[in-house]
C-alpha positions as CSV (number, residue, x, y, z in Angstrom):
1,X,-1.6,-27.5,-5.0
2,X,-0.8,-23.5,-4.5
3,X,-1.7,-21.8,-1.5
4,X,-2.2,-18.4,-1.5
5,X,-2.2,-15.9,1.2
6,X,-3.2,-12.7,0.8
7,X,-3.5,-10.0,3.9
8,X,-6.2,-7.0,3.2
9,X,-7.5,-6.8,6.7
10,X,-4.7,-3.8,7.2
11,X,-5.8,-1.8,4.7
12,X,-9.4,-2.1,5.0
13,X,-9.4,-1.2,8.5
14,X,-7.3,1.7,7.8
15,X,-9.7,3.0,5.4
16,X,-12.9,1.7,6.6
17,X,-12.7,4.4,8.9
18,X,-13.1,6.7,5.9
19,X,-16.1,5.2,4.4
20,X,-13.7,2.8,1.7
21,X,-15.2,-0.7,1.2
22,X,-13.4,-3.2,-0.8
23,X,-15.4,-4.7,-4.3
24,X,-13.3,-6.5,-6.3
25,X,-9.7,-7.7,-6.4
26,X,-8.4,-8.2,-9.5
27,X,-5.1,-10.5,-10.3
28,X,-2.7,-9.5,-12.7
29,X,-0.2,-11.7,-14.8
30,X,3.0,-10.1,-13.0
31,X,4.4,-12.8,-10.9
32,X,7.8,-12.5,-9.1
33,X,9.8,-14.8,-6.8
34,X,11.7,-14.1,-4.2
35,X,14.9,-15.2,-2.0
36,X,13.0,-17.7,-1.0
37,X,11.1,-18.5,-3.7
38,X,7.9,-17.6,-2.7
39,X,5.7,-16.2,-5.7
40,X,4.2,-13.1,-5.4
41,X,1.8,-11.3,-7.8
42,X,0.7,-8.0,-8.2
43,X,-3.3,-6.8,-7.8
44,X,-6.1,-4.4,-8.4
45,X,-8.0,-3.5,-5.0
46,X,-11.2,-1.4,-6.2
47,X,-12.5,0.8,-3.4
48,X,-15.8,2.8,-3.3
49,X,-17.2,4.4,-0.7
50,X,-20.7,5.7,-0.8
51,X,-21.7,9.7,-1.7
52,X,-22.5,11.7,0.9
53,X,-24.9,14.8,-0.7
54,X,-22.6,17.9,0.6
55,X,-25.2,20.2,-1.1
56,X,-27.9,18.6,0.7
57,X,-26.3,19.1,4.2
58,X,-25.0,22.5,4.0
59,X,-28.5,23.8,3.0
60,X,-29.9,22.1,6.4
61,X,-28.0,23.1,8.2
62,X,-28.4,27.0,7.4
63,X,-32.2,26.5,7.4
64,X,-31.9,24.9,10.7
65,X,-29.1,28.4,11.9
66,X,-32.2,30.3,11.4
């Protein structure tokens, strides 16, 4: 009988930009209430974005300047 809302869609447009992908949300056991009394908790948000080979470009591109 608990609803919960949570909003990412902020936060992973803001950093989707950047490569960032969400993976796993975690819950935690810190609840609070509010004036209202809405509960809120706390979370983990794991990010990752993949690895881009920096080595691999900069050594293209020189052989390419030549």
């Amino acid at each position: 009988g608990i609803e919960v809302q949570t909003d990412y869609v902020p936060l992973l447009n803001s950093l989707a930009v950047y490569g960032w992908q969400l993976m796993c949300v975690l819950p935690t056991p810190i609840v609070k209430t509010n004036r209202d009394g809405n509960l809120s908790t706390k979370q983990i948000v794991f990010l990752q974005r993949p690895s881009l080979p920096q080595k691999a470009k900069k050594k293209e591109s020189k052989v390419n300047n030549l």
